[in-house]
C-alpha positions as CSV (number, residue, x, y, z in Angstrom):
1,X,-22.0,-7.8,-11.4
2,X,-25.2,-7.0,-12.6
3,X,-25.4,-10.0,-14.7
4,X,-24.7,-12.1,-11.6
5,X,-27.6,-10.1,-10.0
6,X,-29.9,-10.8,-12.2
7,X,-29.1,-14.3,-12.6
8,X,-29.4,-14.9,-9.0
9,X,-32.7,-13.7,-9.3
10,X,-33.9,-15.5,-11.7
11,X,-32.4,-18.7,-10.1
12,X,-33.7,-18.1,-6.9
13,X,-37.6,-17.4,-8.6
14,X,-37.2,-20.8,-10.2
15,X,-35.5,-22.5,-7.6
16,X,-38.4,-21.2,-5.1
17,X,-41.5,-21.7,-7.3
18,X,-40.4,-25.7,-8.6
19,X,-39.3,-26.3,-4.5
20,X,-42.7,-25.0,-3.4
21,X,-44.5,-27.0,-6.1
22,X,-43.0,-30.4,-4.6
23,X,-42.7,-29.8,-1.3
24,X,-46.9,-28.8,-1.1
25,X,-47.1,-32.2,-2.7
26,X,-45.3,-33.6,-0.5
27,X,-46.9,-32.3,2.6
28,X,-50.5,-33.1,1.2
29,X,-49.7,-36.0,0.0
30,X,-48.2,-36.7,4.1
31,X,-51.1,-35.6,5.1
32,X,-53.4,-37.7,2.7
33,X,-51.7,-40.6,3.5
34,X,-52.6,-40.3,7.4
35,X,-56.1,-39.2,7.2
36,X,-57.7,-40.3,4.1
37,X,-58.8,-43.9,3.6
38,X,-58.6,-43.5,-0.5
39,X,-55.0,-43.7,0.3
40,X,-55.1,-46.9,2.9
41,X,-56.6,-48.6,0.1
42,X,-54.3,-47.4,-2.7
43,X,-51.3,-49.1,-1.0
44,X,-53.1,-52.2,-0.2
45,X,-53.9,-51.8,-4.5
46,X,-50.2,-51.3,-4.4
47,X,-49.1,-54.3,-2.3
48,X,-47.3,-51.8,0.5
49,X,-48.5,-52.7,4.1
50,X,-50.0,-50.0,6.2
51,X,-46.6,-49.6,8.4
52,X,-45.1,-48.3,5.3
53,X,-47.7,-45.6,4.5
54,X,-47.1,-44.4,8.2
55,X,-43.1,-44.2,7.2
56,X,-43.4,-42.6,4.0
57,X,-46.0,-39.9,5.2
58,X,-43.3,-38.7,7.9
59,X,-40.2,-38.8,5.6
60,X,-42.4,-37.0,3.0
61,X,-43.1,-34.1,5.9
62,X,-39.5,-34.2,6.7
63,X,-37.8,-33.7,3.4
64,X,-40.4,-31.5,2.1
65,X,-39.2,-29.2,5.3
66,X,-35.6,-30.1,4.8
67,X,-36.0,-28.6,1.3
68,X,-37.7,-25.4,2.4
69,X,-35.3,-24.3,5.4
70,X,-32.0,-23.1,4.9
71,X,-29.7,-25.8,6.0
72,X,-26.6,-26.8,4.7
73,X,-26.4,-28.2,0.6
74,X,-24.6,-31.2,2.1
75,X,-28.5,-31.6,4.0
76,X,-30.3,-30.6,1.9
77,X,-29.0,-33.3,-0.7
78,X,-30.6,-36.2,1.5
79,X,-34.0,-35.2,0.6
80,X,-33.5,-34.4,-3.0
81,X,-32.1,-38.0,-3.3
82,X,-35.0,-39.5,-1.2
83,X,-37.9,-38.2,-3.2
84,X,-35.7,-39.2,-6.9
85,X,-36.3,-42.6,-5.2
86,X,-39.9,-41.9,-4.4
87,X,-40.5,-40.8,-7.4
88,X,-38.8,-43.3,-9.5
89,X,-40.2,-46.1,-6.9
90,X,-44.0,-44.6,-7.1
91,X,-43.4,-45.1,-10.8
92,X,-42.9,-48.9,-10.9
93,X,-45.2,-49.6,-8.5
94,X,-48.3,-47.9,-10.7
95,X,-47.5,-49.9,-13.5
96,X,-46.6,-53.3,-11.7
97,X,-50.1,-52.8,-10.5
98,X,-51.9,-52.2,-13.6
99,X,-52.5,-48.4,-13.4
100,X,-53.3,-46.6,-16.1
101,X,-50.5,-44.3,-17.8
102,X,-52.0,-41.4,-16.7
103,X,-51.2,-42.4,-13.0
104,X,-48.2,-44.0,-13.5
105,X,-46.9,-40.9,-14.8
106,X,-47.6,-38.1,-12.6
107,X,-44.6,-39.1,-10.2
108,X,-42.4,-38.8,-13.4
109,X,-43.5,-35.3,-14.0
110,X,-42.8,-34.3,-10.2
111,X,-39.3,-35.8,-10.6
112,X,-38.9,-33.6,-14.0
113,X,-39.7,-30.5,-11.6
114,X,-37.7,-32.0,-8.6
115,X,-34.8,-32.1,-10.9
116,X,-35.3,-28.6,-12.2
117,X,-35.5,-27.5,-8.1
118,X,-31.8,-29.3,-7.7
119,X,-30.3,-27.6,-10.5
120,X,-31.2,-24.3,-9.9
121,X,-30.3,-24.8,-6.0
122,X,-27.2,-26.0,-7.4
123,X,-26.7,-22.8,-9.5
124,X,-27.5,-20.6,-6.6
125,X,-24.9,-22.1,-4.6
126,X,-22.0,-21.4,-7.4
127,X,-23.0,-17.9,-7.7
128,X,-22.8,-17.5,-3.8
129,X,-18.9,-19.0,-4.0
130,X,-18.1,-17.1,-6.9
């Protein structure tokens, strides 16, 4: 018991800390794409057209909230999968356009954490069925 306890804490500390770390990018990265004009221009750089920045700003707001409320896992797996393909799209698109590796790269590193978030919500959920 106690060692379900304590693992539950620690589960829930890393769960909460890697799901606040993308969903904050995620909401000012919405944010960024609706009000700064750096970020018009980066998907033109990109070859996205401006309707698409306008899409992905509001499913970036809604799966960041998806992943902070407590909704069902069936749920919340619709964002986790949308921002792996965020992620892993943002990824190709930085180096088809001749970024350097240093941009390219960050979206990899927030799928490494966005990974770490599933797990542990994964491992939270066992311990509340066992």
């Amino acid at each position: 018991m106690v060692l379900t306890i304590n693992s539950m804490r620690k589960y829930k500390t890393v769960f909460w800390i890697t799901t606040g770390i993308v969903s904050a990018m995620m909401f000012f990265s919405a944010f960024n794409y609706l009000t700064n004009d750096a970020m018009k221009s980066a998907f033109v750089h990109l070859g996205f057209p401006s309707y698409f920045r306008i899409e992905l700003a509001i499913a970036k707001f809604l799966g960041a909230t998806a992943l902070l409320l407590p909704i069902s896992a069936r749920l919340k797996e619709i964002p986790y999968i949308g921002f792996v393909i965020t992620f892993i799209s943002a990824f190709i698109a930085h180096l088809s356009s001749g970024d350097p590796a240093s941009v390219a790269i960050m979206p990899l590193i927030f799928l490494v954490i966005l990974v770490i978030s599933y797990v542990y919500f994964h491992k939270i959920q066992s311990l509340k069925v066992s």
